[in-house]
Steps between C-alpha positions, in 0.01 A plus 500: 500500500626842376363780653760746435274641142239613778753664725476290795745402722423136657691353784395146620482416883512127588290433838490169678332416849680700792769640315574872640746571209239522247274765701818687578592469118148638421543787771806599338310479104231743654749756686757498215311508164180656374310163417120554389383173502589160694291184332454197789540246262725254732281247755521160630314263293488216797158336477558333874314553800749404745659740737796522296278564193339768704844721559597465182175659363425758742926613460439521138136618419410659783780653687709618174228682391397694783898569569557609150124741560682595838854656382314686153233685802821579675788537239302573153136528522440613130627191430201242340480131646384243219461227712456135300161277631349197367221312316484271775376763723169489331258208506313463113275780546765736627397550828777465744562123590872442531609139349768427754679642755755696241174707331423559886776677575493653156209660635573574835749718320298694267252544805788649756674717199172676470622661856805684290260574189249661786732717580623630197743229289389447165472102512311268247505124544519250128352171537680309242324185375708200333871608454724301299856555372834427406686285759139465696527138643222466677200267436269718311330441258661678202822297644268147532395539109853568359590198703239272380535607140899385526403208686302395261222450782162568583374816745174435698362855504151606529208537242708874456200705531625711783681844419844477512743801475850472453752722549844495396812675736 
């Protein structure tokens, strides 16, 4: 993406489970440059419910939010969170229901980064619906059509009268 015709400046932090660096590398972001915005659009994905599962998801959605809410109250609190949800943490009437264990934690992330918003960071929370994409691998089913069309094969799907909304990253 170019962002340079809007003015911005964007700098990309990698986080994965445990890893001190990339807090430290955030610290340093916050201290060092005047950065308005940081979007939360990394996260585990793991759909498991084993213990492993479990550290994975609460590193990723749950602790790298509230770290990254943490350092902009103490470094840069003009800063804005956008932090990155999802469909799944709705059931079909969009009350809250979370699917599996990832739109738990999803949640229990939006709910604990309401602490920073109380007092006084500007955070807003996108629940993003069907993504889809370029170099997307996953079995979805944008992905699951393409496939079946160049297979020459046939998709069980539903009668298709839910909604469906895709989005494209």
């Amino acid at each position: 993406a170019h962002f340079e015709e809007f003015g911005w400046l964007v700098s990309t932090y990698s986080f994965r489970p445990n890893d001190a660096f990339a807090i430290e590398s955030l610290r340093t972001g916050l201290s060092e440059k005047n950065i308005t915005a940081v979007a939360i659009a990394g996260a585990s994905q793991n759909i498991g419910d084993d213990a492993e599962a479990l550290d994975e998801l609460l590193q990723s959605n749950v602790f790298m939010p509230l770290a990254i809410a943490a350092l902009c109250k103490e470094l840069s609190p003009a800063t804005r969170i956008i932090h990155f949800g999802s469909s799944w943490q709705l059931d079909i009437d969009g009350r809250r229901d979370p699917f599996n264990l990832y739109a738990a934690t999803k949640t229990a992330a939006e709910e604990a980064l309401r602490h920073y918003a109380n007092q006084g960071l500007e955070i807003v929370s996108l629940r993003l619906f069907d993504t889809y994409g370029s170099g997307d691998t996953r079995k979805k089913l944008i992905n699951l059509i393409v496939q079946t069309i160049k297979n020459g094969d046939r998709l069980q799907t539903t009668e298709g009268i839910q909604e469906f909304g895709l989005m494209h990253i």
